[in-house]
Every structure is written in C-alpha cells, then in structure tokens.
C-alpha positions in Angstrom: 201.8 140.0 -55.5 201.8 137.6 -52.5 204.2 137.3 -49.7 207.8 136.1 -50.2 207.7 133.3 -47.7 204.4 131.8 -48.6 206.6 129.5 -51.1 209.1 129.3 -48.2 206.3 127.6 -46.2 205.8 124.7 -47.7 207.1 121.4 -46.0 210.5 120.5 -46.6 211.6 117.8 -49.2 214.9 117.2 -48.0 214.5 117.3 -44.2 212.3 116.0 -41.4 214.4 117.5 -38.5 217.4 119.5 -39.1 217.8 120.4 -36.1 219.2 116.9 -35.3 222.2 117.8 -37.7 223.0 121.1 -35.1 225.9 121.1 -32.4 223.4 121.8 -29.5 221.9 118.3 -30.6 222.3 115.9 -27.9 221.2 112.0 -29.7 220.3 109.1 -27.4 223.3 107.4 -28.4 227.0 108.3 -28.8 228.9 106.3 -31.0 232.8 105.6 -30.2 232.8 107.8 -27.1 231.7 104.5 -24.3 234.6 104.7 -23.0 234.7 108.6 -22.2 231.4 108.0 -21.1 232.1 105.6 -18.5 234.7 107.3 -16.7 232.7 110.4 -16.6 230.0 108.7 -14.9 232.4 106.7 -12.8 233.5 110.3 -11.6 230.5 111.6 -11.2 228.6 108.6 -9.7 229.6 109.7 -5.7 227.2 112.7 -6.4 224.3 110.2 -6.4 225.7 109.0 -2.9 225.5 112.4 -1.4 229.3 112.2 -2.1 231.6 115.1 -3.8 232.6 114.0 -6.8 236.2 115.1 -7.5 237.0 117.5 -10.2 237.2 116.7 -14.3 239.0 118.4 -16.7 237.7 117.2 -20.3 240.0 118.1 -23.4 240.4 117.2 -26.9 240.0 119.2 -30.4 237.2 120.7 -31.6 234.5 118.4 -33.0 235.6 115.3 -30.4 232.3 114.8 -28.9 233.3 116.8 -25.8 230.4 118.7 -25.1 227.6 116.4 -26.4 229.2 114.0 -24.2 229.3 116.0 -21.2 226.0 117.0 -21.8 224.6 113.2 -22.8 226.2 111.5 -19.1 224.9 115.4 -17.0 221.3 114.1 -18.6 221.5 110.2 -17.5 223.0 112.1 -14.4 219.6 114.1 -13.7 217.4 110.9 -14.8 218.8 109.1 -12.0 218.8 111.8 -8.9 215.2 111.9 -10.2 214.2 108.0 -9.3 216.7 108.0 -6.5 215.4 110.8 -4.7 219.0 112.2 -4.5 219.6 115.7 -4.1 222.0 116.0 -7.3 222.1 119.6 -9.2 223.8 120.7 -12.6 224.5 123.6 -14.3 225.8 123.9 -17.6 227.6 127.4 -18.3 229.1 128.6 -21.7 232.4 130.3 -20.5 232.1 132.2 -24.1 229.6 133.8 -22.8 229.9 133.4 -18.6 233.5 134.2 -19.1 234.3 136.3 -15.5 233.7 135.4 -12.0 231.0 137.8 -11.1 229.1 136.2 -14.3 229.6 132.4 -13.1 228.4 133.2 -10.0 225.2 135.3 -11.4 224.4 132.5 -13.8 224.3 130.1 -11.3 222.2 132.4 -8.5 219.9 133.0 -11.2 219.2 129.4 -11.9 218.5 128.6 -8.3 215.9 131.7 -8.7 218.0 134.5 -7.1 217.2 138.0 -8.4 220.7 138.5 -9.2 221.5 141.0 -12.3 224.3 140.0 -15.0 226.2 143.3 -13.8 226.3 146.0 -11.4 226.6 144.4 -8.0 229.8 144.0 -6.0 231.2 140.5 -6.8 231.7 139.9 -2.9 227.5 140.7 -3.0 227.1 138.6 -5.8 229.1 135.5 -4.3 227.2 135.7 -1.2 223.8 135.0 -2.9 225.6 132.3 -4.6 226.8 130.9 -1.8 223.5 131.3 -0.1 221.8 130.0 -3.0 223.3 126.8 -3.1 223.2 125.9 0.7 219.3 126.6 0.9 219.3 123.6 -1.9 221.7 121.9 -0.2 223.2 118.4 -1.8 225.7 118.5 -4.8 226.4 120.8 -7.4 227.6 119.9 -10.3 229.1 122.9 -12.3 230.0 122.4 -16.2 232.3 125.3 -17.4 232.3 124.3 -21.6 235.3 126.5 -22.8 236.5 127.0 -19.6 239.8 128.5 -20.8 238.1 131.4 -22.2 237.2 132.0 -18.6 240.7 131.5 -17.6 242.0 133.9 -20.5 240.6 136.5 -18.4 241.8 135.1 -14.8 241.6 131.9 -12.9 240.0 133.7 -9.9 236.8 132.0 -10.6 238.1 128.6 -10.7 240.3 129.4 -7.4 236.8 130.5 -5.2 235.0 127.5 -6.8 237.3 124.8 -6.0 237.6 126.4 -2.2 234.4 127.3 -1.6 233.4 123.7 -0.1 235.6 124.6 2.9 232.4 127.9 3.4 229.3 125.3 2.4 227.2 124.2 5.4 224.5 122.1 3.5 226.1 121.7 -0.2 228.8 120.5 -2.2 230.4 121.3 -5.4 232.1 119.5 -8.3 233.7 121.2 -11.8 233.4 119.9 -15.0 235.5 122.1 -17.5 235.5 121.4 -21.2 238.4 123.1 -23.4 240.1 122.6 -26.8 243.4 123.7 -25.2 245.4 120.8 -23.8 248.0 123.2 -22.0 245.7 126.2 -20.2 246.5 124.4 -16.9 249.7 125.3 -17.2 248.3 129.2 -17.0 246.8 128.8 -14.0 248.4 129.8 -10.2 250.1 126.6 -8.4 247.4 127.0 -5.9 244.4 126.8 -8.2 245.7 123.7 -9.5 246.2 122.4 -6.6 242.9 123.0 -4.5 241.3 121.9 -8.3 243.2 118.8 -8.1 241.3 117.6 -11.6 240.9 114.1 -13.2 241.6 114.1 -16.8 239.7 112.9 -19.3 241.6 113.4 -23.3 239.1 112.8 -26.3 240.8 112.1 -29.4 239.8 113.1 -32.7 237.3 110.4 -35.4 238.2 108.9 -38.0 236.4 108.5 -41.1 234.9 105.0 -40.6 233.7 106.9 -37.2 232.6 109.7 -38.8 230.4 107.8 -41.1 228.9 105.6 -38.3 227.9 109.3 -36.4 226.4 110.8 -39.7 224.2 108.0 -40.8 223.0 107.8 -37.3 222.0 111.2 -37.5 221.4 110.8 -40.9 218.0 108.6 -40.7 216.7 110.9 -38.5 217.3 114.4 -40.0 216.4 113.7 -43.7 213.4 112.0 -45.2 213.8 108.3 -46.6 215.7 108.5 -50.2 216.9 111.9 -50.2 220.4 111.0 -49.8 222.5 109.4 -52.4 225.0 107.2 -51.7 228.2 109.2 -52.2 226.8 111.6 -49.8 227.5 110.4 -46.1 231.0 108.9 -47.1 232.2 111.8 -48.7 231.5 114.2 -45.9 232.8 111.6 -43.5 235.8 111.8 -45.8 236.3 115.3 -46.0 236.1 116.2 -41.9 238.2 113.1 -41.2 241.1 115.2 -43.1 240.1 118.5 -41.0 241.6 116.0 -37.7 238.3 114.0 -37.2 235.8 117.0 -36.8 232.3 115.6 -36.2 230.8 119.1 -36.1 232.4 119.7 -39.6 231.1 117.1 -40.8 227.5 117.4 -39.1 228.1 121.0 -40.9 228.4 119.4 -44.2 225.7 117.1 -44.6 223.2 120.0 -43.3 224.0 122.5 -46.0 224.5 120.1 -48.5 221.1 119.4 -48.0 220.2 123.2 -47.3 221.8 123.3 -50.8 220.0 120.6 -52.1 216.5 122.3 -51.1 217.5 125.5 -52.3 217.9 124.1 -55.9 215.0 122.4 -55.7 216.6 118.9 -56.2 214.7 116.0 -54.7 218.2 114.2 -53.7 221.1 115.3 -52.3 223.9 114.9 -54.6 228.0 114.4 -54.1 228.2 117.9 -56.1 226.4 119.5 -53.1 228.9 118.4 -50.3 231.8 119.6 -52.8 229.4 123.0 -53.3 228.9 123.1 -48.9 232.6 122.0 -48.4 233.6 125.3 -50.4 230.6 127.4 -48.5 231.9 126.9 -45.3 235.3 127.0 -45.7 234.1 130.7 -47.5 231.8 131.6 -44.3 235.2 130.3 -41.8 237.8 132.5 -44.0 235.4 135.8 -43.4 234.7 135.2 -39.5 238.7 134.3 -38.8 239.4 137.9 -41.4 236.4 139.6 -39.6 237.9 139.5 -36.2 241.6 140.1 -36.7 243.0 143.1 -34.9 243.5 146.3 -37.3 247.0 145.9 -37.6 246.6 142.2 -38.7 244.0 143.4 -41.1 246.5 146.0 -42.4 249.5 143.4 -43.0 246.8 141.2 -45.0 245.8 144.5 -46.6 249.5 144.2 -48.0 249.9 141.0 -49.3 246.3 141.4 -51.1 247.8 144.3 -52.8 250.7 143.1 -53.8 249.3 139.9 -55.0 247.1 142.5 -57.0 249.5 144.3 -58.7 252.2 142.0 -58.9 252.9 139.1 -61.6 254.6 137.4 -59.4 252.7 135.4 -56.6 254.7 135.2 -53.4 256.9 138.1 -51.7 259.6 138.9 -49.0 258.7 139.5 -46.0 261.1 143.2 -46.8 258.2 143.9 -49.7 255.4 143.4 -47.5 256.6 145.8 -45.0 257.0 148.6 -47.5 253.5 147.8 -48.9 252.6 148.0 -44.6 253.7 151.5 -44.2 253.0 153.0 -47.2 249.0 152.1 -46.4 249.3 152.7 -42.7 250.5 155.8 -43.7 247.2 156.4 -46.6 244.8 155.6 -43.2 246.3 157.6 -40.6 247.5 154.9 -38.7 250.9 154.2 -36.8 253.1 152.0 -38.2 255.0 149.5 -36.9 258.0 147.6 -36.7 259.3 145.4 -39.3 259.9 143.0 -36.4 256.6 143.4 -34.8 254.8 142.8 -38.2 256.9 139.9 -38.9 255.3 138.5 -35.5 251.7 139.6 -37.4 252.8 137.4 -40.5 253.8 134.5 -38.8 249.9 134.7 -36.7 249.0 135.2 -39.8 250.3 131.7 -41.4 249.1 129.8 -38.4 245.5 131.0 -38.6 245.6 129.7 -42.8 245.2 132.9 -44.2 248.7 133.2 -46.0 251.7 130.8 -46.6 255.0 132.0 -45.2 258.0 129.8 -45.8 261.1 130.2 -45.0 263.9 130.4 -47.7 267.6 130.3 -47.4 269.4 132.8 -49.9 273.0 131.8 -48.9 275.3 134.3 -47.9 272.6 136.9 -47.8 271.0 135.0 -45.4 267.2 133.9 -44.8 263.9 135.2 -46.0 260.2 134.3 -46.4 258.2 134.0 -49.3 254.6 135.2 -48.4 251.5 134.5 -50.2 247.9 133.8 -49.6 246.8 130.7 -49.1 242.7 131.6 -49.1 240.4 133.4 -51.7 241.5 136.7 -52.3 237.9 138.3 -53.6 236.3 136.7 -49.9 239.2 138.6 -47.8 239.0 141.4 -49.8 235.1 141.6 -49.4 235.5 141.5 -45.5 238.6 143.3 -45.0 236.9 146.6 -46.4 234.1 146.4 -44.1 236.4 147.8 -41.6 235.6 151.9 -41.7 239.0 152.4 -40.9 240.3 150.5 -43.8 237.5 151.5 -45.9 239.4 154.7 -47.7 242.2 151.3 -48.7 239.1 150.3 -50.9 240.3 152.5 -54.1 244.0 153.0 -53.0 245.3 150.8 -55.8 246.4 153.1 -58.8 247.8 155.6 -56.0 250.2 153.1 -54.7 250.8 151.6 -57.8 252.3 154.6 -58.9 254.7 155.0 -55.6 256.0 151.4 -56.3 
C-alpha cells in the first residue's frame, strides 16, 4: 500500500497560489480603499520628516479592508524610509494575541532584539527595556495595535503609557495606529487616555457587490489557473458577502473553498454549486466556533431550546418553557441554576449572536412574551454542544426528561 498523501502531492488543478485568496494576503493594489489610503499616508507622512505623526484610530466592520490597508500604506511606508535614509520604524501587533501591557511592550523589545521573555518580569522591568530599546534606535516608531479593543477589554493602561511616553524619549518618537471593529470602545477608555491619545479618525465603510467583484477577480487571476472558474462563480460570491454587510474576507473565504471544493471532487472547473456547497460550509464551521466558545450557562439555555425543539411538535416556545427545560437539566448536571431573569439576559445574547430567534409577542391582558426558536442547524449545535464534558452526561438525557414533562 503506498502512502496517503502521495496522491495528495500532485500539483493542483484548480489553484496556482491560494494563498493570495487568505486574509494575511497583502496585493499590490487595493481596489476602492484610495481614499483611506491617502489620508493614512497623509498622517503618517511627518514620520519620514523626522516628525511625530499624530495618532489614528482606524474603524469599520469586519471585512472593510482595514488591516490590509494598514498594512499595504506601513509597506510603501518602510519602502520609502529605505531610499530616504529616514530613520522610520513599524511594528505591527495583533492585540488578540498582544492583548496586556506587559505583552505590547515585550513584543516590541523583542523586535528591537531585547532578550525580553513574554512573561515573568516586572512590567516596570519590562517597560524600561522598551523604553531603552527604542531610544538606542532612535527616530519614529510607528506602533499598529490591529484589534486594539481587545487590548482595551482588559484595560487602557497600555494605551495611556504609550501615548505619554514621548514626554520620557530622549532620541525617539512614537505614533499609534489602532485598528478595531468597534466604533464605540473609545468611549471605554479614561478621559485622560483620550485625551493625551488625541486620535485622528479614519471610518471604512463596508463593499458593495460591484466592489466585491472588482476585489475577487483581481485576486482571482492570480490565485487560480486560467479556465478554472466559470462564470457564475466570482458574481455569485460577490453576491452572497455583499448581503453579509460588504464582507471582503467572506467573500475571499468563498471563492477559496469553493475551489478547495472543487479540487476535492476532482472537477476541472469551479462550479456555481460549489460557492452554494462553501456558502453552507462556512456558515457550518462559524455556527460551531460562536456554539464552541459560549460560556456554560449559555450553552445550558441552548441545551434547552434544542431539547425542546426535540420533543416538541411545536417549533417555537415561551421564554416560561425554556426556563423549566433550564432547570430541570442544570439540575441532571450538577450545576446551579439561575434566574429566570438572568437567563432571559442569556436568551436575548443568544438572539444577537444568530443562534436562536426571540420575538417578542403581545398576549393582551396577560401581557408580553417571546417565542424562542433556533434559527441555525440543530444536528451542528448539537454536535458541538456535547463536546463540553460538563454537558456531556445531557447527551442521552432525552427519554428521562421527556417523561418529567
């Protein structure tokens, strides 16, 4: 028998660089973002000069062109310190990942060659290096915080040092650059740190589909080989992510497993069926993640409503039948129960993040309830849900609570 992959090896049909279709992809052009472009190098421009460049805030929804952007103009931005002879440094920091002071500062130390460890020093100890760090290179520092209110979530302390420290820098300077999907965390921060950060603003607004075509057929000729795609394709997953608010990365997402599907199948073109077949893929692999993550108690409620949509004829419930369902498994696990208030809260998360569809009905004199359903796949929530060990005993808890209804 020979090895698994040795069929796996052969060159690709379909593609001739999928990478190009990935988010980290950066292209040599930008369609319909000039004008974002432009200010941010207006902005940025004074670093070039030996200047500070003042602070930018970037914002817009996810899929806007944000970071690819930001990354496209911190590029150009290197290209020309480099034949200028300016002293012009950037550093790009994923505040998923670089999401509390003492790691900003690390991350940076580390790129300027410090021996600095991710943990375990004192963050005074750590800032010094930085700090040192930074005036031994002297010039401008340009620091890129992408999903800079994840660093926030956890405190705005590192934004507050950052946009002070210039007062403490002998031979440096430093600019922020931070990227975020949220239009309002500003409004989370101290009165101080917005101040001393004293941000320009720069909104990206979301494609539409004729811009989401132009983006994928640009990326289009170079990701696949010539006559792979047919017609329908491009349009159709333009189409679908201009309805999910002008998401280029869902549509990016599209056209690579369509094609992933395509290859898969062994078909020599990609089809219109295979953007329907990756459309329902993905929306399959988002359901999981978003039920993967929820806190127990979220997963409980959902627990619930998958029950009762189980053993019920009926298709939608109150809000009243629900909670029963709630305490009857809390009580099965071993876990405490809530209140019907606090799990009301849970249901209404619950319809914001798509899972379920709560609407609000008007009985009269008896008031106002919701009718509660689920609004995604029950077999995929199911699937994830159990993979929870402290749900796991819910698995074959059907026939017992059956009988207690």
């Amino acid at each position: 028998m020979g090895n698994i992959f040795e069929d796996l090896l052969e060159e690709s049909k379909i593609f001739e660089n999928k990478d190009v279709l990935r988010p980290s992809y950066v292209p040599g052009q930008l369609p319909h973002r000039g004008e974002q472009i432009e200010s941010l190098a207006c902005a940025l421009a004074p670093a070039l000069r030996g200047e500070t460049p003042s602070n930018i805030v970037v914002y817009g929804k996810t899929g806007t062109g944000k970071t690819a952007t930001v990354r496209y103009v911190e590029r150009e931005l290197k290209d020309a310190a480099c034949k200028v002879g300016s002293r012009c440094m950037l550093f790009y920091l994923n505040c998923e990942i670089i999401d509390t002071q003492y790691r900003v500062f690390a991350a940076v130390a580390r790129q300027l060659s410090k021996s600095v460890p991710m943990t375990g020093w004192p963050t005074d100890h750590v800032y010094q290096e930085f700090k040192n760090a930074l005036d031994a290179e002297g010039g401008c520092a340009v620091i890129i915080l992408d999903e800079v209110d994840k660093l926030v979530s956890k405190g705005d302390e590192a934004l507050y040092t950052l946009s002070r420290i210039n007062s403490e820098l002998k031979n440096a300077r430093i600019s922020i650059i931070g990227i975020s999907n949220d239009l309002t965390f500003t409004e989370r921060l101290d009165p101080r740190v917005k101040s001393s950060l004293g941000q320009e603003e720069i909104v990206f607004p979301p494609y539409n589909a004729v811009q989401l075509y132009d983006i994928l057929e640009q990326r289009a000729k170079v990701a696949f080989k010539e006559g792979v795609l047919e017609e329908d394709v491009i349009p159709l997953c333009a189409a679908f992510a201009a309805q999910e608010h002008g998401d280029a990365r869902r549509a990016l997402d599209l056209l690579r497993v369509a094609g992933e599907l395509a290859e898969r199948q062994n078909s020599p073109r990609v089809r219109g069926e295979h953007v329907k077949m990756a459309k329902n893929k993905i929306e399959a692999d988002r359901v999981a993640e978003v039920v993967r993550t929820l806190p127990l108690q979220s997963k409980l409620v959902l627990s619930s409503i998958l029950l009762l949509d189980a053993e019920r004829r009926k298709r939608r419930f109150s809000t009243g039948e629900v909670y029963n369902m709630y305490r009857k498994l809390s009580r099965y696990a071993g876990i405490d129960v809530l209140t019907q208030r606090r799990i009301t809260d849970l249901i209404s998360e619950l319809d914001a993040l798509g899972l379920i569809n709560a609407v609000v009905i008007s009985k009269g004199r008896y008031g106002r309830t919701r009718e509660i359903s689920l609004s995604v796949p029950s077999a995929i929530v199911k699937s994830v849900l159990f993979e929870d060990y402290k749900l796991s005993a819910l698995a074959g808890v059907r026939l017992k609570v059956q009988m207690t209804l």
